[in-house]
Backbone as numpy.savetxt, mean C-alpha at the origin, in Angstrom:
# Nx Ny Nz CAx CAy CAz Cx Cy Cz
-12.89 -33.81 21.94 -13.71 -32.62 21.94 -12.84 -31.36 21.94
-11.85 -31.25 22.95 -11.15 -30.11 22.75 -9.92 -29.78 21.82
-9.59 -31.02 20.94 -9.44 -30.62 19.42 -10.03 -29.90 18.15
-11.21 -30.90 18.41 -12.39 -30.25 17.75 -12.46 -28.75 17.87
-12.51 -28.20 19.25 -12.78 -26.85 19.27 -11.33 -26.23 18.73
-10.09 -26.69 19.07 -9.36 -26.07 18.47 -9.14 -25.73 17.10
-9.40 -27.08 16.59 -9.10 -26.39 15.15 -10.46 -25.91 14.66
-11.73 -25.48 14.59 -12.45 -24.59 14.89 -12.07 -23.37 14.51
-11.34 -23.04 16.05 -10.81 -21.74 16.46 -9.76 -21.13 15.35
-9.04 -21.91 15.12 -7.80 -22.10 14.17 -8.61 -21.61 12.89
-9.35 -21.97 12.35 -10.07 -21.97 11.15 -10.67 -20.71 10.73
-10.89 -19.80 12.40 -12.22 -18.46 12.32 -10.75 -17.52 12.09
-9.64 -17.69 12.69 -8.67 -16.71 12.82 -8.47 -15.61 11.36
-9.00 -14.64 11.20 -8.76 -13.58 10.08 -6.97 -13.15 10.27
-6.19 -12.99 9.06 -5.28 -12.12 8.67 -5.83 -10.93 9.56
-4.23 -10.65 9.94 -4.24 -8.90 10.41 -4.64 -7.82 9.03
-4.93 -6.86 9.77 -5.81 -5.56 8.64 -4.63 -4.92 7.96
-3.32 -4.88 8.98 -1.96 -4.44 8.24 -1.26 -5.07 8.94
0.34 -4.69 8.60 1.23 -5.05 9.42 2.00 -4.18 9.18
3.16 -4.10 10.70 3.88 -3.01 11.46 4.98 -3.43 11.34
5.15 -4.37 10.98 7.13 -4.80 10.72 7.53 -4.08 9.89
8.79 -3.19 10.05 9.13 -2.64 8.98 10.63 -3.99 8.59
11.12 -4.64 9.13 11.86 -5.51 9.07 11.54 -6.23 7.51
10.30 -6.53 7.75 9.70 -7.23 7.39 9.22 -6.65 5.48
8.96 -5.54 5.71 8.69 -4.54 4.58 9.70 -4.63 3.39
10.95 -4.65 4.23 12.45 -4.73 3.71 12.74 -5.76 2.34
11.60 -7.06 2.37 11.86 -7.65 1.27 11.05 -7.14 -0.12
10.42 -6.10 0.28 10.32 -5.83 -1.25 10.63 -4.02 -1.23
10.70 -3.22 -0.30 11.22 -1.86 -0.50 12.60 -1.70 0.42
13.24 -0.67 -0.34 13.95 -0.08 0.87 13.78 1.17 0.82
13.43 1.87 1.94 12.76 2.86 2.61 14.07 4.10 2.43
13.71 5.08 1.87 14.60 6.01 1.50 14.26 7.40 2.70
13.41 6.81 3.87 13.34 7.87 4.46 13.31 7.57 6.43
13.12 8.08 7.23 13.50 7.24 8.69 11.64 7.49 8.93
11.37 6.27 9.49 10.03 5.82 9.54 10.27 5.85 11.01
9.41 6.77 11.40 9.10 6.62 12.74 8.02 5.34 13.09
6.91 5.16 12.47 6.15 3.99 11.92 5.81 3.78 10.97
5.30 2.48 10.66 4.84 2.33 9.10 3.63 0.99 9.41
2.27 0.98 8.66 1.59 -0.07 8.21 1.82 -0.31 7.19
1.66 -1.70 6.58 1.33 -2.11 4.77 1.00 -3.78 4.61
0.44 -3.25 3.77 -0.32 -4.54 3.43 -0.47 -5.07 1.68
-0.19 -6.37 1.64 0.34 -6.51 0.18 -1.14 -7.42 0.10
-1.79 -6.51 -0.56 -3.37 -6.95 -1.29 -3.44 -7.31 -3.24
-4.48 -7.89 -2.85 -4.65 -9.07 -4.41 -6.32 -8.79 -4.64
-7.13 -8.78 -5.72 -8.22 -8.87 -6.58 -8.34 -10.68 -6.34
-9.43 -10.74 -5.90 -11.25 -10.04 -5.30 -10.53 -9.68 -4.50
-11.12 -8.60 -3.90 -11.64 -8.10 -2.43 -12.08 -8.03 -1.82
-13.35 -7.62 -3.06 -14.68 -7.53 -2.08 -15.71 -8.99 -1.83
-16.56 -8.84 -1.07 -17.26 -9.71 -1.34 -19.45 -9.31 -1.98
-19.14 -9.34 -2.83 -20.46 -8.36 -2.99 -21.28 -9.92 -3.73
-20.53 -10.97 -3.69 -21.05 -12.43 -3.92 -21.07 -12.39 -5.33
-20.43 -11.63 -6.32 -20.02 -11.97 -7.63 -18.57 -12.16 -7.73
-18.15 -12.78 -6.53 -16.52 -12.82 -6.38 -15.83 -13.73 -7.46
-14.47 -13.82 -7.72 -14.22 -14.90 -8.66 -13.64 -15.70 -7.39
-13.64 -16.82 -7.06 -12.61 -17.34 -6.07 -11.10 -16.94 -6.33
-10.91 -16.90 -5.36 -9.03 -16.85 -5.19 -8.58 -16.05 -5.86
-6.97 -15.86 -5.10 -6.62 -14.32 -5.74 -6.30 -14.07 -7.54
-5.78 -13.01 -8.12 -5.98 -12.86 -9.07 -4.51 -12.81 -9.69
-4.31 -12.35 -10.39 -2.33 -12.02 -10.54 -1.84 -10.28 -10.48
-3.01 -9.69 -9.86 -2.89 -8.43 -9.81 -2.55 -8.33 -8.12
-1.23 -7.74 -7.48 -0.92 -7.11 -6.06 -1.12 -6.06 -6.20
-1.14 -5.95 -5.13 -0.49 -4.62 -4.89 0.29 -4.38 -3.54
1.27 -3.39 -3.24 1.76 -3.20 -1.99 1.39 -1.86 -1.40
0.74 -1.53 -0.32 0.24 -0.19 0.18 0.92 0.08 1.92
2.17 1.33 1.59 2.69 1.32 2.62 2.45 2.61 3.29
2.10 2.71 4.54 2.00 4.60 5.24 2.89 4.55 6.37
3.75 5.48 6.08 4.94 5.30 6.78 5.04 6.97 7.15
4.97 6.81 8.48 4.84 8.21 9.50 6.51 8.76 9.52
6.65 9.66 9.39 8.05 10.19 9.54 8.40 11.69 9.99
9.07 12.17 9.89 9.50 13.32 10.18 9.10 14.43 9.24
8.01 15.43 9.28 7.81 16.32 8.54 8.66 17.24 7.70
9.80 17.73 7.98 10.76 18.45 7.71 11.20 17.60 6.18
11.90 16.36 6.49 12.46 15.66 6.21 11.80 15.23 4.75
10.03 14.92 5.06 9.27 14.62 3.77 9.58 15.40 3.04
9.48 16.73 3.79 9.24 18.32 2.56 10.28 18.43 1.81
11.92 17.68 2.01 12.89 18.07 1.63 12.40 16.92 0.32
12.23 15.73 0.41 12.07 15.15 -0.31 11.67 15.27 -1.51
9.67 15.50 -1.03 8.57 15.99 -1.96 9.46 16.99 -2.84
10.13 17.97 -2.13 10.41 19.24 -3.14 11.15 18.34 -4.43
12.13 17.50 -4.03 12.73 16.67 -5.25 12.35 15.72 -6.17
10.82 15.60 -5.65 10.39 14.15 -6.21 9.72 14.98 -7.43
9.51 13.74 -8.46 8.74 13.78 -9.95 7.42 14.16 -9.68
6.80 14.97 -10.13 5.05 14.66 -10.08 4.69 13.85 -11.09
3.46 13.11 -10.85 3.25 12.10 -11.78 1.67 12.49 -12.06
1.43 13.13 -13.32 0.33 13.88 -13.53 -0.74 12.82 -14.18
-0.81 11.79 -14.39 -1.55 11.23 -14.99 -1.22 9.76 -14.52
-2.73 8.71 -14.39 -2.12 7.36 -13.78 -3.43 6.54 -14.89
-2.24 5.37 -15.36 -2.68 4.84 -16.33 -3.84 3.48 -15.85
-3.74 3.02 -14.48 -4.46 1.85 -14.10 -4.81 2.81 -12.45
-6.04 3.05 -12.22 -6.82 3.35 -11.43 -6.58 2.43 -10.05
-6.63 3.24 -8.87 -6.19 2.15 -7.87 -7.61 1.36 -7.36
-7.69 0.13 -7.30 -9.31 -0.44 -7.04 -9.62 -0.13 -5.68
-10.83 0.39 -6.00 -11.72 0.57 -5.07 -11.46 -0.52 -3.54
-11.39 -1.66 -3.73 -11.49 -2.35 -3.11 -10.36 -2.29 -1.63
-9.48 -1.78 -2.60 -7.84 -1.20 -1.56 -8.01 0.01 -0.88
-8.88 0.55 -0.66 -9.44 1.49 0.01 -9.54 1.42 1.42
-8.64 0.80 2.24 -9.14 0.67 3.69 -8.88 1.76 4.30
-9.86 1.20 5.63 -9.84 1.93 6.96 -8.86 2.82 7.54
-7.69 1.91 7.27 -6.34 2.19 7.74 -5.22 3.58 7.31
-6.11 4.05 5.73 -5.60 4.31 5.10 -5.26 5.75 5.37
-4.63 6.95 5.52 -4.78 8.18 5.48 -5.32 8.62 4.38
-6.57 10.12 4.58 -6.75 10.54 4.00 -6.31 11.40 2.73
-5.22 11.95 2.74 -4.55 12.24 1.64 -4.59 10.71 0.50
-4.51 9.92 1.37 -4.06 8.63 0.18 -5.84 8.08 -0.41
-6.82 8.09 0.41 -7.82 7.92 -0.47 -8.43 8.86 -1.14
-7.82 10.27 -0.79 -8.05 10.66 -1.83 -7.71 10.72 -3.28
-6.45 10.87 -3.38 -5.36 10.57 -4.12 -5.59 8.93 -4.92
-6.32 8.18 -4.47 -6.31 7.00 -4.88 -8.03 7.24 -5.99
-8.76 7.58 -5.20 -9.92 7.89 -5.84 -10.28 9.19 -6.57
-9.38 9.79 -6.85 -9.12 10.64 -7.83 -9.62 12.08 -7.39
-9.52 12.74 -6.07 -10.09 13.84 -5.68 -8.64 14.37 -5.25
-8.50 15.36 -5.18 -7.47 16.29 -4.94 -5.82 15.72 -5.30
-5.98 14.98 -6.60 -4.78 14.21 -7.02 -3.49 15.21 -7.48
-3.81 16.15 -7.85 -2.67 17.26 -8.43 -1.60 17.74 -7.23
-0.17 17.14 -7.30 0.69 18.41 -6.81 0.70 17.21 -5.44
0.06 16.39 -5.24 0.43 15.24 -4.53 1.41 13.92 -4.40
0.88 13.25 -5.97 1.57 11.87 -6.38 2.30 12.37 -6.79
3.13 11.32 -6.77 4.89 12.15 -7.67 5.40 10.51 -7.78
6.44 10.31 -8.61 7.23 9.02 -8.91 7.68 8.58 -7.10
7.84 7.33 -7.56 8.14 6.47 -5.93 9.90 6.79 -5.32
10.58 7.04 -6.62 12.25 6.89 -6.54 12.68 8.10 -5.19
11.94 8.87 -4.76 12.79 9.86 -4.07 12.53 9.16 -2.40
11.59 7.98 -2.31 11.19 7.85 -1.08 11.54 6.12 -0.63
11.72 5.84 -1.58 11.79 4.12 -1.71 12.52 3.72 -3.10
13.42 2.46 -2.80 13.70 1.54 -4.02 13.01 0.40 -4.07
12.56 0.09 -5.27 11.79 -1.53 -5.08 12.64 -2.54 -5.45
12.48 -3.51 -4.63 13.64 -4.93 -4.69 12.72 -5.71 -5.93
11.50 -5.70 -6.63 11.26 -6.22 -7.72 10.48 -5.24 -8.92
10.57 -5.43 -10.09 9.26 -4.54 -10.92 8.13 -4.73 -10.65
8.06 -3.50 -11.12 6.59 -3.15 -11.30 5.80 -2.18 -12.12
4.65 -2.70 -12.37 4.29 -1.89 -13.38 3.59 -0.19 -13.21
3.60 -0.21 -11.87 3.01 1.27 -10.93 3.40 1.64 -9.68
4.12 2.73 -9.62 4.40 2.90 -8.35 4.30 4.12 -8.25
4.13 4.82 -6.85 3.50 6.07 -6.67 3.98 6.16 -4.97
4.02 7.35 -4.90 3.86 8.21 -3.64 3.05 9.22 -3.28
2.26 9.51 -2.21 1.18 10.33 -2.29 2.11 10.65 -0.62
2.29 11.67 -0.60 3.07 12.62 0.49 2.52 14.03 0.95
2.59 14.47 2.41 1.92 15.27 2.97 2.03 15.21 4.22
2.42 15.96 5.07 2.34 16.50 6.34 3.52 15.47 6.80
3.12 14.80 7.55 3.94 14.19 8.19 3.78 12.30 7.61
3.34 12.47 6.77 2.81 11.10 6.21 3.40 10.67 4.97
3.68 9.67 4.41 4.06 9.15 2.72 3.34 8.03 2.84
2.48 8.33 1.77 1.74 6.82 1.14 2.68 6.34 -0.10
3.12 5.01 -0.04 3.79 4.09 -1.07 2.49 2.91 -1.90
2.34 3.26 -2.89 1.75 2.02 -3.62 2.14 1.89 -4.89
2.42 0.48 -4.63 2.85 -0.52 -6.06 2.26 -1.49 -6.63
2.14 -1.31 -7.48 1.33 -2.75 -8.51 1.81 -3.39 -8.84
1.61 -4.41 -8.82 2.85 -5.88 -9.77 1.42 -6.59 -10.69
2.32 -7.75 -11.40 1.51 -8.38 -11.92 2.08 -9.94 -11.62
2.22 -10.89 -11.13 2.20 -11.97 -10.54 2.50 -12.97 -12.18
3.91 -13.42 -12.51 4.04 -14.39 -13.23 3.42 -15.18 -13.67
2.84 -16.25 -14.76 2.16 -17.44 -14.55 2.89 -18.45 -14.23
């Protein structure tokens, strides 16, 4: 019986909403700036569940990092970074969490996008390609997101 309940229990356990390792972050960025903290979470298509789901993930990631830092420090950055005036693959709706700072959903959903996003190179290197990467920066905050596309 009290197997039974264990693996049960084992079974209900949800994934964390993000994660706080920046250790951990390390295998696919390196962080071009001192992170006082950082969440991110490397999300995949479906998302949602609106019950027209396809099962299982898709070959589309993505990586979404918010990494708290030193204000001064961003601004020196931002001033150097690329703006990136136009984005060719829309970020899905679905990557929209809770977690997220506001500058970045906005920026993601296309409201106050100008003079924000800029190329990823002044804040991060990526340890693999990709076909999108972006920074959305402000105050004391940098949003990192990258798109990959998953080999067959």
């Amino acid at each position: 019986m009290f197997l039974v309940i264990f693996l049960c229990y084992g079974c209900s356990m949800n994934e964390p909403e993000f994660i706080d390792k920046q250790e951990d972050l390390k295998k696919y960025v390196d962080l071009k700036v001192d992170a006082k903290s950082i969440k991110w979470k490397i999300l995949s298509l479906p998302e949602s569940s609106g019950g027209f789901d396809v099962p299982g993930r898709t070959d589309y990631l993505s990586l979404i990092v918010v990494i708290e830092s030193n204000e001064m420090e961003i601004k020196k950055l931002q001033s150097r970074a690329v703006p990136k005036t136009t984005r060719l693959i829309p970020v899905p709706a679905a990557f929209l969490k809770n977690w997220l700072p506001r500058l970045a959903v906005d920026a993601f959903s296309g409201r106050n996008f100008a003079g924000k996003v800029t190329e990823i190179n002044e804040f991060a290197s990526l340890k693999d390609e990709a076909f999108d990467a972006i920074a959305i920066s402000g105050g004391s905050q940098i949003v990192l997101y990258v798109g990959y596309v998953v080999p067959n």
